[in-house]
N, C-alpha and C positions, 0 to 999 in steps of 0.2 A: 877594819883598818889593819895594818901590816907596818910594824916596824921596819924601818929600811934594812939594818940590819941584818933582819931575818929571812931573807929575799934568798929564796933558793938558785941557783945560777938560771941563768936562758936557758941553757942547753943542759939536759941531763944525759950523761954518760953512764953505761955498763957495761961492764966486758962478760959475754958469754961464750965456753969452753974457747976463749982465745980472740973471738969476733967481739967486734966492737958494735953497740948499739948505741945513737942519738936521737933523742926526742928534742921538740921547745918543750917548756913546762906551761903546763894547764893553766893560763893563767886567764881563763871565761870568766866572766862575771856572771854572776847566779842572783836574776830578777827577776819582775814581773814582767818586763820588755821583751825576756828572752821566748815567749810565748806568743808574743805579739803577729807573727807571719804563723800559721799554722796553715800548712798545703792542706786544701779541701779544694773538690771541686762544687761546692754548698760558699761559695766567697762570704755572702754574708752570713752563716753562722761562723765564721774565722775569725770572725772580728773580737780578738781578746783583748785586755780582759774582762771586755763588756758582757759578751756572752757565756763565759764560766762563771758559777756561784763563787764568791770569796771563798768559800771553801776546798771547793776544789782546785782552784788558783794555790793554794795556802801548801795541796797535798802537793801540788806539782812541783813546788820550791825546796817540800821538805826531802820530796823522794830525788829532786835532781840533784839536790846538793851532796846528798846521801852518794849517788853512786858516782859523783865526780871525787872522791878521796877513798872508791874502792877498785878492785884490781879490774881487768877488761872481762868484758862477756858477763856485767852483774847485774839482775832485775831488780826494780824496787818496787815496792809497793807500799803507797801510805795512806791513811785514812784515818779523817779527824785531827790532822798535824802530825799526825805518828807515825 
């Protein structure tokens, strides 16, 4: 949950050496769903998250959420929840 409050604007602004830069802000939701379409051309092994162990469902959550609050170009790797 997010207090209203604390809502970073839509649009993040930065100015570099003088140029201006606008994003929207990342505002994906980080679930099980988000796993759900996985391009294969195997259709029925894509069918998540029936065909991943909870486990590995669990790694996918923790490593995506991970690299959605880090800078661009970052791998994650997680295993066991960690």
């Amino acid at each position: 949950w997010t207090l209203p409050t604390c809502l970073p604007p839509e649009i993040e602004t930065r100015q570099v050496y003088g140029i201006s830069l606008q994003q929207c802000r990342n505002d994906a939701k980080i679930d099980a769903s988000l796993f759900s379409n996985i391009v294969s051309e195997n259709k029925e092994a894509s069918l998540l998250p029936s065909y991943l162990p909870s486990q590995a469902l669990t790694d996918l959550l923790v490593a995506t959420l991970a690299l959605k609050y880090t800078q661009s170009n970052s791998v994650a790797y997680a295993k066991n929840g960690c």
